[in-house]
C-alpha positions in Angstrom: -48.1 -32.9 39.9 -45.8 -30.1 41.2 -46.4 -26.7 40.5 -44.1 -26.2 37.8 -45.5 -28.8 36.0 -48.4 -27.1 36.1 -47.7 -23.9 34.6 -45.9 -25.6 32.4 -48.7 -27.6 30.7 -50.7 -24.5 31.2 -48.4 -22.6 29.1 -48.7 -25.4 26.6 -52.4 -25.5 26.7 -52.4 -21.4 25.9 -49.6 -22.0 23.0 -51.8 -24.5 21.5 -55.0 -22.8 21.7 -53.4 -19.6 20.1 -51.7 -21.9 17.4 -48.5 -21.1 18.0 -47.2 -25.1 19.3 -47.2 -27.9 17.0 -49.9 -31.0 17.6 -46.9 -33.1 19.3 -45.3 -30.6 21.3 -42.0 -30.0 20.2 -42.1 -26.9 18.0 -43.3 -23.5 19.0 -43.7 -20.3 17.4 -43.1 -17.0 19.7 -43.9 -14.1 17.4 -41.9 -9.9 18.2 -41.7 -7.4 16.4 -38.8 -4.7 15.7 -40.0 -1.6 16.5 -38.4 1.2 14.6 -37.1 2.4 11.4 -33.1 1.3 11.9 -33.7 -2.7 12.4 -30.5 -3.6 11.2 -28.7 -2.3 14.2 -31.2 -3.4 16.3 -31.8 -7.0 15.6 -28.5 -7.5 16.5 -29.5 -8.2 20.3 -32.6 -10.6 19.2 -29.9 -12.8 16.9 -27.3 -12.9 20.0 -29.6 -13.7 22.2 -31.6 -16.2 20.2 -28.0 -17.8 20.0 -26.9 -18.0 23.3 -30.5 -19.9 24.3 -29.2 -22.5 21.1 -26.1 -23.4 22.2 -27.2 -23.2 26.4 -30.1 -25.6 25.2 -29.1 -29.1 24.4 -32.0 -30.7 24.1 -33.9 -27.9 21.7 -33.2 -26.3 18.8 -33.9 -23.0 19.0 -33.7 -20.8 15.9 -35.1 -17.2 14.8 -36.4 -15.2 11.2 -37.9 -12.6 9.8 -37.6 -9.7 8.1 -35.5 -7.9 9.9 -32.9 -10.5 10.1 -33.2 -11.7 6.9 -32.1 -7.8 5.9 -29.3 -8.2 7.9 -28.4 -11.6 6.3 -28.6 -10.3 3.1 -26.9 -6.8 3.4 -23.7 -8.6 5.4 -23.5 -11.2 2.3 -23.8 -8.6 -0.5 -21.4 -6.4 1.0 -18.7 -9.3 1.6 -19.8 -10.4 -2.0 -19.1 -7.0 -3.4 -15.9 -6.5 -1.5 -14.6 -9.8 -2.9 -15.8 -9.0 -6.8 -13.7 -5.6 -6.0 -10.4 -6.9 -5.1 -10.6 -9.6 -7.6 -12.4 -8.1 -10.7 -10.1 -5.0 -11.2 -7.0 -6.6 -11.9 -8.1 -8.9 -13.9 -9.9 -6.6 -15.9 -6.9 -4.5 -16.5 -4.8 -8.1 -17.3 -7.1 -8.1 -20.1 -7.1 -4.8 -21.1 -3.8 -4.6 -21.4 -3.3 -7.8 -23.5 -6.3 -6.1 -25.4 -4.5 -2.8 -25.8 -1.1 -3.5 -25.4 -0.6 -0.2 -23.1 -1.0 0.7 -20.1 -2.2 4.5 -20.4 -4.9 2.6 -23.4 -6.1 0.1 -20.6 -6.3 2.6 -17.8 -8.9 4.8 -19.8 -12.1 2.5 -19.9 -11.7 0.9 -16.8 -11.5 4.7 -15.2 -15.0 5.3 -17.2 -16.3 1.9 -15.9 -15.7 3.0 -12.3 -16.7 6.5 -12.5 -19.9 5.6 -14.0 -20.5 3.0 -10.8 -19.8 5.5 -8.7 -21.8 8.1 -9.8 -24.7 5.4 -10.3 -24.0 4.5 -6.9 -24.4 8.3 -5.9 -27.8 8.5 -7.5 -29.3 5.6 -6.4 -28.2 6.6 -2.5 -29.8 9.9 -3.0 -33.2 9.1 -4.7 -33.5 6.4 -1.8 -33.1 8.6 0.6 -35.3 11.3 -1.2 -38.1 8.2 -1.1 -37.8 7.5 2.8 -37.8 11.3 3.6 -41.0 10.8 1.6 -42.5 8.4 3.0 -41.7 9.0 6.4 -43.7 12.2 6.5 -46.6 10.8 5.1 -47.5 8.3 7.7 -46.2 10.9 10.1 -48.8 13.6 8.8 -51.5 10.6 8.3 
């Protein structure tokens, strides 16, 4: 048995024992963690690398989650989702609106209420979430 062999099955042995390798070998969990507040920016290096071992790998599949990364996930999708419900939502709203009204000036005025009042929900909602991190922040800082 050569010595890589070794350390090899040693490794496996320790995976085992901690739980973190399945009872036929194949799959393995390796646990980190994202230190900090700002994960989104800094998962980014943990997905790219996680992909580069995939696709340099042929013979494993090697994937990654968690929260951090699922936050990510989610934020890039809602924000494409968002941007795609904006560019095709307002024109067809004021399509209607003006078949509704049969002016133009009559359309423009709801749909110029609708997007103030997103925008200033928007506004408030951005604000009382930061307000609640400030928070929060300084109490596990002060305990």
């Amino acid at each position: 048995m050569t010595s890589r062999a070794r350390g090899t099955s040693a490794r496996s042995r320790a995976l085992r024992r901690a739980g973190q390798l399945s009872a036929d070998g194949k799959s393995a969990l390796v646990t980190f963690e994202v230190p900090g507040e700002d994960t989104d920016k800094k998962v980014e290096s943990a997905l790219s690398t996680v992909s580069k071992l995939d696709s340099q790998q042929a013979g494993y599949r090697i994937e990654e989650f968690g929260d951090a990364s699922a936050d990510k996930a989610l934020g890039d999708a809602f924000s494409s989702d968002f941007r795609r419900a904006e560019v095709t939502s307002l024109p067809i709203t004021l399509i209607i609106l003006i078949l509704a009204f049969g002016a133009l000036l009559a359309a423009f005025v709801p749909l110029l209420l609708a997007i103030t009042a997103v925008a200033a929900a928007i506004s408030l909602l951005g604000r009382s979430v930061r307000s609640g991190r400030s928070t929060s922040r300084s109490a596990r800082s002060c305990c």
